[in-house]
N, C-alpha and C positions, 0 to 999 in steps of 0.2 A: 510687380515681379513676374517671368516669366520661365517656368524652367523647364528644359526639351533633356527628357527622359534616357532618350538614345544616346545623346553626345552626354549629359549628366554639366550642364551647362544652366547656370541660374544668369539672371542680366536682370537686372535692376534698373529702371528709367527714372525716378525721381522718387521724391518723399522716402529717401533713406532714412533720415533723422527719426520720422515716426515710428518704421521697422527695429530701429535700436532700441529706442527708449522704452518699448512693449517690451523686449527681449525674444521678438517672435523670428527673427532671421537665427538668432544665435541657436535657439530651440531646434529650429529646423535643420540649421548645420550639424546640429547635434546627434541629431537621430541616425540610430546603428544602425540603418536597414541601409542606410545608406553608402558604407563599407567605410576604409579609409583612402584616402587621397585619389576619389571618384568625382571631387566637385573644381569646377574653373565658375570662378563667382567674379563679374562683370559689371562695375558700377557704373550708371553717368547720369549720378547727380548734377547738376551742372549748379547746383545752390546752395548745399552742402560745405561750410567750411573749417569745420574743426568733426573729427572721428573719437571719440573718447570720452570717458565717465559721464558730462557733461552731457551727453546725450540720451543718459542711461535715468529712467525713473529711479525714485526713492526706494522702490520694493525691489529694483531688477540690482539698484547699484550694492542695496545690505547684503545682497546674497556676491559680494565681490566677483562678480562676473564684469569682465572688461569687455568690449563689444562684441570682440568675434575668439577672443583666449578659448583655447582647448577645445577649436572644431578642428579634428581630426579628418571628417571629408574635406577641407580644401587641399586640391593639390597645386594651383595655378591663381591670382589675385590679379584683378586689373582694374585700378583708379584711375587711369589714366581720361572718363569723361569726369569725374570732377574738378571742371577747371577753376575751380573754387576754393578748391579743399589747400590750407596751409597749414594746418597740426595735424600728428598721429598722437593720440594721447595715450600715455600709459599705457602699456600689457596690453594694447588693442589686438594683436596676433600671438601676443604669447601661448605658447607648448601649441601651438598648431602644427604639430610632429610631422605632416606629413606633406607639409607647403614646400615647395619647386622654385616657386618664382615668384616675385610680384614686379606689376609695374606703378611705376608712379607718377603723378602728374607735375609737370613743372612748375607751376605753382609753388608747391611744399615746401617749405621753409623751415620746419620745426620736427622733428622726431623726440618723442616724449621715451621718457625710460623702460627700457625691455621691451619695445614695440615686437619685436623678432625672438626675445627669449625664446629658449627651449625650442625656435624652430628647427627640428637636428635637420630634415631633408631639404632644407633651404639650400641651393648651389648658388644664387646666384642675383644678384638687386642693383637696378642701375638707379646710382639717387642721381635727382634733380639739381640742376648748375643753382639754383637760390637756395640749395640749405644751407642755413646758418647755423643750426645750434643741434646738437644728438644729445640726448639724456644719459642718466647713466645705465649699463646693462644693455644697452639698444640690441644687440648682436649675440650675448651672452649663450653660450650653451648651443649656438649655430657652428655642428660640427663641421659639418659637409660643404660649409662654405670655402670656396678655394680663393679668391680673388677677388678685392674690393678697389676700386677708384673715389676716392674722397672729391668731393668738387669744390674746386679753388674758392670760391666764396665761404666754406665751414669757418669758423672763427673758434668754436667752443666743441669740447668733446668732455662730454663727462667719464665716471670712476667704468673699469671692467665691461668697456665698451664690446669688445671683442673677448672677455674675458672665456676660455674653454674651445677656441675656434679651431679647433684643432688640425682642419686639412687647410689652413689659411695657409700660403707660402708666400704674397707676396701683398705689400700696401701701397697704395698713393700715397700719400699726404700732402694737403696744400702749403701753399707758402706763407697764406693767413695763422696758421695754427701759433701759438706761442707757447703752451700750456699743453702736456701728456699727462693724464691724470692717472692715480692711483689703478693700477693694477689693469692699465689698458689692453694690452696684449699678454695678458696673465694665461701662462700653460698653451700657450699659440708655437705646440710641438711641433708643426711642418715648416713652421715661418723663416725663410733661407736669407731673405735680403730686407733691408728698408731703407729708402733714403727719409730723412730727416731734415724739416724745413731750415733755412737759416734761419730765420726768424724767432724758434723756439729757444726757449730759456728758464724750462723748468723739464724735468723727468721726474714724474713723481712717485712715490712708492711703490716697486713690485712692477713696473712698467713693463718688464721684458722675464720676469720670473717666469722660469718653465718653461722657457724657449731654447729647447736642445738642441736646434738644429741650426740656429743662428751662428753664424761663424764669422763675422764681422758688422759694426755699426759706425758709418761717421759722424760725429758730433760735431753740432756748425759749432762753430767760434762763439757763440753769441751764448750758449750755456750757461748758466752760473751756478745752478741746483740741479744733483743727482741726487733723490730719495734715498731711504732704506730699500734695502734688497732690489734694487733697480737692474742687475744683472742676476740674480739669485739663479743658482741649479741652469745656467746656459752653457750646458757640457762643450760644445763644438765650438764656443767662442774663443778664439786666438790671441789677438790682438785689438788692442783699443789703443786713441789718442785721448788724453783728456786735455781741452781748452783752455788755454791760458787763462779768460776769463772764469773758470770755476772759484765758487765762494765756497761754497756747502759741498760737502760731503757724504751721504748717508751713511748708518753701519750697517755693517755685510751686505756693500754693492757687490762683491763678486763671491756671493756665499758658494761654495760645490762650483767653482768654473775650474772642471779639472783641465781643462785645456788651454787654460790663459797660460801664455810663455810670457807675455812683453805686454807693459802699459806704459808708454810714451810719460814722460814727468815733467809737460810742459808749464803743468799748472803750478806747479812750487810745490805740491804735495810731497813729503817724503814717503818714497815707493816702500820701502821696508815697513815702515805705521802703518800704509795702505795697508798692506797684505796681514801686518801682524791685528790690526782691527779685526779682521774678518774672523767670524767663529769657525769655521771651516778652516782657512788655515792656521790656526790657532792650535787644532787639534792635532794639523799634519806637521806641523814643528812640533809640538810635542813629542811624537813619535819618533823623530828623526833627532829630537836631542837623545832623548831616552837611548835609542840606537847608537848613537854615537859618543854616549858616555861609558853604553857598554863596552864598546869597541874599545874605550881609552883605556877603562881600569881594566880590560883583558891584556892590552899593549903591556902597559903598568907592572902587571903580573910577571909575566914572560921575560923584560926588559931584565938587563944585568947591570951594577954598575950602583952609586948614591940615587938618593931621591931625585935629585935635581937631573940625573943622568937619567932616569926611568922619562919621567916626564917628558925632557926633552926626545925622547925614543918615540915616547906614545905621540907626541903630538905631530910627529913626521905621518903617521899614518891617515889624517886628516885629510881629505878630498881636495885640496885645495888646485889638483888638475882639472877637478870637475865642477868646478864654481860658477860653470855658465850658465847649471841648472837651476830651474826657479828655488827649489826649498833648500838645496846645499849654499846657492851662493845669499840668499836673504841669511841663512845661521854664520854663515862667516862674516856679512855685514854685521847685522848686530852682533856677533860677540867681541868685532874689535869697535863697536863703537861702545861697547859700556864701561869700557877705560882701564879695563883689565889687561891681563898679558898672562899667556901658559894657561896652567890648569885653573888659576884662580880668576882669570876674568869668564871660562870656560864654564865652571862649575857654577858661577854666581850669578851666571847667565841662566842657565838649565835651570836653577832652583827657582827664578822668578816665573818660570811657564809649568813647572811642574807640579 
């Protein structure tokens, strides 16, 4: 190992494995005199081929230290001389708060879970065309990241990949992928666009939760499972087509999407159950019956004439010029589908949501 003081530049020539498994690089990164994000740390092992636990003595691994987690001076990473290396294992960089960049060797194949955790000044990683497989958490808690290229050869992406990424606005995604796993782009608040492979046919839980900024998504045809909360709190989301092919359903895929006007009903879903599942609109029909029973027995009151004459009074006052809107015209749907008529299909409606 060689480090030049001036530039604050460490370079490493071989026998990494030994440096890890002492725990004597990690130490070294560690040390405060060093400041934070002062080090660009330069490997080329060229015989090196797995980075992680594995590498780590019995005494270095109890004290849960992952190879290089929570050095604070790296600002810059470059792997790129081991052309050997095909796993990142485990939390190998996690909470390294104050890492910029790294590069990586083409080789890599494998990214093990939370390699990047907590990196929040991470902007920016160009993976290698041979990954195949991300752990879960790979990316997690990397605020500052704006922009990822997935490389067409990924097949596998595990849980809350990107989960927290907050200035991410836009994804690749290869055509290999089949599978979005639980809570991938979880709170991915700047996230504006994504296109979505054909080929995929599951979304899985919380997939797109806490994406506010999302304003549109196309679903390939090939779909059949939308998780729970798979749109949850995506305020700026408009419109969706769902796939003819859809099987599954989750509940409260569109929990708080106060901006959804229109979901296409190509899949045979009844669009009124959609809506009336969700716990969020659940609650906004509540109020707008409540609203509008008030409205009836005040009509009711005021109205002259027999019972049957009030009623038919109050019931002209009904919105029904305004029925294009999402929560007026779904109460005028259900209340003439639960077989009622006037005030008693009206009322006997209200009383099963209230």
């Amino acid at each position: 190992m060689s480090v030049d003081p001036g530039a604050q530049e460490i370079v490493i020539w071989g026998r990494l494995d030994s440096q890890i498994r002492s725990g004597a690089l990690r130490k070294y990164l560690q040390d405060e005199s060093l400041g934070e994000g002062t080090i660009t740390l330069i490997i080329r092992d060229p015989n090196i081929t797995i980075i992680g636990d594995m590498n780590l003595d019995y005494f270095v691994r109890e004290e849960a230290a992952a190879p290089l987690s929570g050095c604070k001076s790296l600002l810059r990473v470059n792997l790129k001389g081991c052309t050997k290396l095909t796993q990142l294992g485990n939390f190998v960089f996690g909470d390294c708060s104050s890492l910029t960049s790294v590069s990586l060797p083409d080789g890599l194949t494998e990214l093990g879970e939370c390699v990047f955790g907590g990196c929040s000044s991470l902007t920016s990683v160009s993976l290698p065309d041979g990954l195949t497989q991300m752990g879960h958490q790979v990316f997690e808690g990397c605020s500052s990241l704006t922009s990822v290229t997935l490389p067409d050869g990924l097949t596998h992406m595990g849980d809350r990949v990107f989960k927290g990424c907050s200035s991410l606005t836009s994804v690749s995604l290869p055509d290999g992928l089949t599978q979005l796993g639980n809570h991938v782009f979880y709170e991915c608040s700047s996230l504006t666009r994504l296109t979505l492979p054909d080929g995929l046919t599951l979304l899985g839980n919380g997939v797109f939760a806490g994406c506010s900024s999302l304003t549109s998504v196309a679903l390939p045809d090939g779909l059949t499972q939308l998780g729970n909360s798979v749109f949850s709190r995506c305020s700026s989301l408009t419109r969706l087509t769902l796939p003819d092919g859809l099987t599954h359903l989750g509940d409260s895929v569109f929990f708080r999407c106060s901006s959804l006007t229109r979901v296409a009903n190509s899949a045979g879903f009844d669009i009124v159950e959609l809506y009336l599942r969700d716990s969020y609109k659940r609650v906004i029909l509540r109020k707008l019956f409540l609203r509008l029973l008030r409205k009836y027995n005040q009509a009711v009151n005021e109205a002259n004439g027999t019972e049957a004459e009030k009623n038919a009074v109050a019931l002209a006052y009904f919105p029904t010029d305004n029925s294009s809107t999402l929560d007026v015209g779904l109460f005028l749907q259900t209340m003439n589908a639960s077989g009622g008529d006037g005030v008693k299909g009206l009322v006997g409606h209200i009383l099963k949501f209230v």
